[in-house]
VOZATOR-237596 format. One record per residue (C-alpha): residue in one letter; x, y, z. Coordinates in steps of 0.001 Angstrom, whole numbers, padded with zeros to 6 digits, always signed. Layout:
N
aXYZ...
This chain:
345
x+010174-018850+017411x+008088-017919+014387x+007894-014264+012897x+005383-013079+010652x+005675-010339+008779x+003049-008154+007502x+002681-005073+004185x-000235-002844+005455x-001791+000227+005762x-004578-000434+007848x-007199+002247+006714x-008771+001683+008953x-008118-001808+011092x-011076-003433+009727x-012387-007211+010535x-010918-008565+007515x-007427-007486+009115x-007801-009329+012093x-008574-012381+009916x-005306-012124+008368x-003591-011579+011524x-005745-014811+013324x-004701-016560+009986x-000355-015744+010751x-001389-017149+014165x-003018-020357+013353x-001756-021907+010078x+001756-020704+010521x+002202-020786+014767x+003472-017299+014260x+004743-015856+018290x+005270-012935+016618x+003542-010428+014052x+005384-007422+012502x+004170-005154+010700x+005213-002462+008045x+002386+000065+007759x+002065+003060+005369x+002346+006663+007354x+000138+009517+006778x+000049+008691+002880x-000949+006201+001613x-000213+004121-001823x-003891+005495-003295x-002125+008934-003720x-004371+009917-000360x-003682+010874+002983x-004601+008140+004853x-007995+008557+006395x-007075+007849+010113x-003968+009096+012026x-000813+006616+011766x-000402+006408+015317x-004218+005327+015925x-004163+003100+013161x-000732+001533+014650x-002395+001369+018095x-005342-000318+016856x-003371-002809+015320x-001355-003758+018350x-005027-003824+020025x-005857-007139+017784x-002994-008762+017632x+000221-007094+015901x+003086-007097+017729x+005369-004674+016238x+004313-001900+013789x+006379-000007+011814x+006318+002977+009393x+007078+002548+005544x+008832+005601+003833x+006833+007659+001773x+009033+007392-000775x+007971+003688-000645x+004192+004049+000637x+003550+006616-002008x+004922+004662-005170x+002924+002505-007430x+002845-001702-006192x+006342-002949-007645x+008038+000296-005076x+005601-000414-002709x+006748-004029-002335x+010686-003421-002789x+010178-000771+000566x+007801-003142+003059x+010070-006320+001859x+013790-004522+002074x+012568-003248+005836x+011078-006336+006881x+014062-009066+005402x+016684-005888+006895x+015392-006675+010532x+017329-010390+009949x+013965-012097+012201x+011339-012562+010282x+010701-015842+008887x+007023-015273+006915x+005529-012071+004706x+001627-013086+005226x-000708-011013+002697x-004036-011555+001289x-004754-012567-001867x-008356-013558-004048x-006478-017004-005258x-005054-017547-001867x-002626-019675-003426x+001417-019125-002838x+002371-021381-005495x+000366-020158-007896x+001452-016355-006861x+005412-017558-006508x+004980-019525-010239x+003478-015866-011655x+006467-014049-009961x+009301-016394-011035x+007981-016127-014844x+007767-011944-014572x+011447-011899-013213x+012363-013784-016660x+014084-011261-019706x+010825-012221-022078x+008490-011466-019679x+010164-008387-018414x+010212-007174-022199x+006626-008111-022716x+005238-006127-019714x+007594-003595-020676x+006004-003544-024312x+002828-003562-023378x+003428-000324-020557x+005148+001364-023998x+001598+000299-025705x-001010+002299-023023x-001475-000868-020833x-002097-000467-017242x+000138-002339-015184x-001422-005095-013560x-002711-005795-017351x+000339-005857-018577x+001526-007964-015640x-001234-010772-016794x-001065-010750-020121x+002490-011781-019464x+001566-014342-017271x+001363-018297-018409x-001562-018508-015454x-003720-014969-016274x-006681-016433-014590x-004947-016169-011641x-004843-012027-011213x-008646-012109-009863x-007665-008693-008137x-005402-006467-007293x-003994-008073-004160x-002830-011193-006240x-001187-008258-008787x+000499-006756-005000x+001200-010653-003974x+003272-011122-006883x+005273-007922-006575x+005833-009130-002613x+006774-012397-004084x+009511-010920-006980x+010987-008768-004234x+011936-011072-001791x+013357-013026-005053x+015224-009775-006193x+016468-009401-002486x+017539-013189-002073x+015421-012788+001179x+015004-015734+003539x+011557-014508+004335x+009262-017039+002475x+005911-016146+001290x+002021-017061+002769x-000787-016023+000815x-004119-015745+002583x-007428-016080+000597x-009454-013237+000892x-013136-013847+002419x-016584-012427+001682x-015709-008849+000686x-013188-008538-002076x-010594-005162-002233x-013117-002289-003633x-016558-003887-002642x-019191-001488-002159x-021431-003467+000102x-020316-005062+003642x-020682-009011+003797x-021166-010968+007326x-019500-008690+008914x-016609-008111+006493x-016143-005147+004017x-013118-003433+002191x-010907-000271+003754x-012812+001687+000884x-016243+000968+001636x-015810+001592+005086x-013761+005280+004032x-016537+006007+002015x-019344+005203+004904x-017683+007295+007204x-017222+009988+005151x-020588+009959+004030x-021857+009952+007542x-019681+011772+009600x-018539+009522+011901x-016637+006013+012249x-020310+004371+014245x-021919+003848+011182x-018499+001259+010459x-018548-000223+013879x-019627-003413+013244x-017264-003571+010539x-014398-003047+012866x-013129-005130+015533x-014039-003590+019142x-010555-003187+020059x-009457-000867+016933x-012411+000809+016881x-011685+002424+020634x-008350+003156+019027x-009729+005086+016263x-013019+006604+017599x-011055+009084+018867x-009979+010275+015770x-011667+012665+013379x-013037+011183+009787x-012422+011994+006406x-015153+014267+005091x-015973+015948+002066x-014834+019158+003544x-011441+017551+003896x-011706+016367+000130x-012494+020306-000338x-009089+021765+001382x-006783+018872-000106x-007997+020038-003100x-007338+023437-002548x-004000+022474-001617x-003430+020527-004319x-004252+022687-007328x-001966+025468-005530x+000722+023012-005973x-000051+022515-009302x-000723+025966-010541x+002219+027575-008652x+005008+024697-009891x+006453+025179-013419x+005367+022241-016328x+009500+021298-015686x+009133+021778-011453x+006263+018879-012103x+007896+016328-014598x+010331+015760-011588x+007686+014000-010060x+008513+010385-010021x+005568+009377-011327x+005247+011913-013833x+006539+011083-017293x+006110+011698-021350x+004382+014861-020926x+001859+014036-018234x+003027+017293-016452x+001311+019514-019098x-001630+017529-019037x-001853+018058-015677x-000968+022312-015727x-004003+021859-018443x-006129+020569-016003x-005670+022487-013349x-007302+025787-014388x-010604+024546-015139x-011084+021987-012361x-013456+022204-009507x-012718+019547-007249x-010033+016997-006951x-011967+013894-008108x-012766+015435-011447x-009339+016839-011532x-007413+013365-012098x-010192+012036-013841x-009937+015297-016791x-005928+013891-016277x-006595+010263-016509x-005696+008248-019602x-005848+004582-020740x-001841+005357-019730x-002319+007258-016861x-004483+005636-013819x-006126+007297-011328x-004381+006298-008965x-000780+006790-010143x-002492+010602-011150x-003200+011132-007115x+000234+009835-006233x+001786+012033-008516x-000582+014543-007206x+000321+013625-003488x+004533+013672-004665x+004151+016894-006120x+002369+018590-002900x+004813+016651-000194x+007915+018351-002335x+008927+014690-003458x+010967+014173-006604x+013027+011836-008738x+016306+013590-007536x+014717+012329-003699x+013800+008863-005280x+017052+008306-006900x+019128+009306-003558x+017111+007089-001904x+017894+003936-003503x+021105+004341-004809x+022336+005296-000873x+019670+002069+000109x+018397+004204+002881x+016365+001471+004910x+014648+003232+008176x+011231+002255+009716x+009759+004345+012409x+008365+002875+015323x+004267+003554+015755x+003819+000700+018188x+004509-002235+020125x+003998-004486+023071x+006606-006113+025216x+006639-009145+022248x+007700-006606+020122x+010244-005264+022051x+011879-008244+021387x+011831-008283+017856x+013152-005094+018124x+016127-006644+020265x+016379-009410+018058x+016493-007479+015029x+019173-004880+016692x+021188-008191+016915x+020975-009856+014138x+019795-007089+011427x+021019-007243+007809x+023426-004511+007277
């Protein structure tokens, strides 16, 4: 009995999901597929653009057979959290034997070769260094790298976080890179059939509804998440509202216990706040050659949720390990058996 394990956060369940999914199947016989989705955040610093429990549903609908909710405290956390959250939940249920994800190389030795050398003390120092110097991460996390033609993207930079994890966590789960077909993450055009989660967020929003995506979905999700509303600009509009009440209304001191607020990024963003008029051009008056966008909308998202180091800290130093169920068939009540048998502790 094979179990395949699988990071997500499926927004939406597009075609290039599936493939992954079809891929766990054939190349490693996986019976089962579980999968650790983020919740109603996702790690973009966004709400997620689809509600969890469609997006869990749709899954099942193509082929997971378990799906599970990552913390926030995890989903909401730049890649290297990210990883330790959907690896720590997936090696805790003691059952799964693979952690599938995509990748633009596509190859696991290359990705595992690129982990093993960041876990070392030089290269640890040098990424380090170069975070001290203004780099962005998965910069730094190349430069260090004795194979930096291999970060093509930034799933390879989020393979090799998976990878260090289940290293760090002296997990039995083994890794299984899948290469990435015709649309790469971020692509702003659809290719036979395929396209990325943001192209198709940014189609729907533009248009109003999820139709103008449908071919980009497969049939089964998309009766799963047809029924939900989409992501407009209006919704961009009242997050943003909400936001900059957040911001204006928290002290520079209430902010810099974000977690991923640090050095004096919290006056930057008070600075900000005043003068903005919408929430793209809000991070982007914020964001630095330090300070990525996205790392500005998480702290963004951490500061409006009520989410601080204090919670962070708790969090990991109690290892709190809980995954919500959002869905499953009658294979995955049997994972869930399995894992209520044999779980780590």
């Amino acid at each position: 009995m094979v179990t395949a394990g699988i990071i997500c956060e499926f927004d939406p369940f597009h075609n290039g999901h599936r493939y992954l999914l079809e891929a766990a199947r054939k190349e490693l016989k996986a019976d089962r597929i579980v999968c650790i989705m983020s919740g109603s955040f996702t790690q973009r610093g966004k709400p997620a653009g689809w509600d969890k429990f469609a997006r869990a549903h749709a899954a099942a609908a193509c082929g997971a057979d378990l799906v599970l909710e990552l913390p926030f405290a995890y989903a909401v956390n730049f890649a290297d959290l990210f990883a330790k959250g959907g690896v720590r939940a997936l090696d805790r249920l003691g059952c799964v034997d693979y952690l599938v994800f995509g990748s633009e190389c596509g190859d696991t030795e290359r990705l595992t070769a690129a982990a093993e050398l960041a876990l070392k003390e030089d290269s640890r120092q040098s990424i380090k260094d170069q975070l001290s110097s203004g780099a962005a991460y998965a910069k730094a996390v190349t430069t260090a790298s004795a194979d930096p033609g291999l970060f093509e993207g930034p799933n390879d930079t989020l393979a090799v976080c998976y990878i260090k994890e289940l290293i760090r966590q002296n997990s039995r789960i083994r890794p299984f890179a899948v290469k990435r077909v015709n649309a790469m993450h971020g692509a702003e055009s659809a290719l036979d059939g395929f396209a990325s989660g943001s192209y198709i967020r940014d189609l729907t929003a533009k248009t109003g509804s999820l139709e103008a995506a449908k071919d980009l979905i497969p049939a089964e999700a998309y009766r799963e998440l047809a029924e939900c509303s989409v992501w407009t600009a209006e919704d961009d509009a009242r997050l943003f509202a909400i936001v900059r009440s957040s911001v204006l209304r928290a002290s520079a001191e209430e902010i810099a216990c974000v977690p991923e607020v640090s050095e004096g990024l919290e006056n930057r963003i008070k600075a900000c706040a005043s003068s903005a008029s919408d929430l793209d051009s809000f991070i982007k008056a914020i964001k630095s050659k330090r300070y990525t966008y996205a790392r500005i909308a998480r702290a963004l998202m951490q500061l409006v949720c009520g989410f601080t180091k204090a919670d962070l800290d708790l969090f990991e130093k109690e290892e709190a390990c809980y995954a919500k169920v959002l869905a499953f068939n009658s294979t995955g009540a049997a994972v869930l058996k399995d894992a209520a048998k044999g779980s780590k502790p």
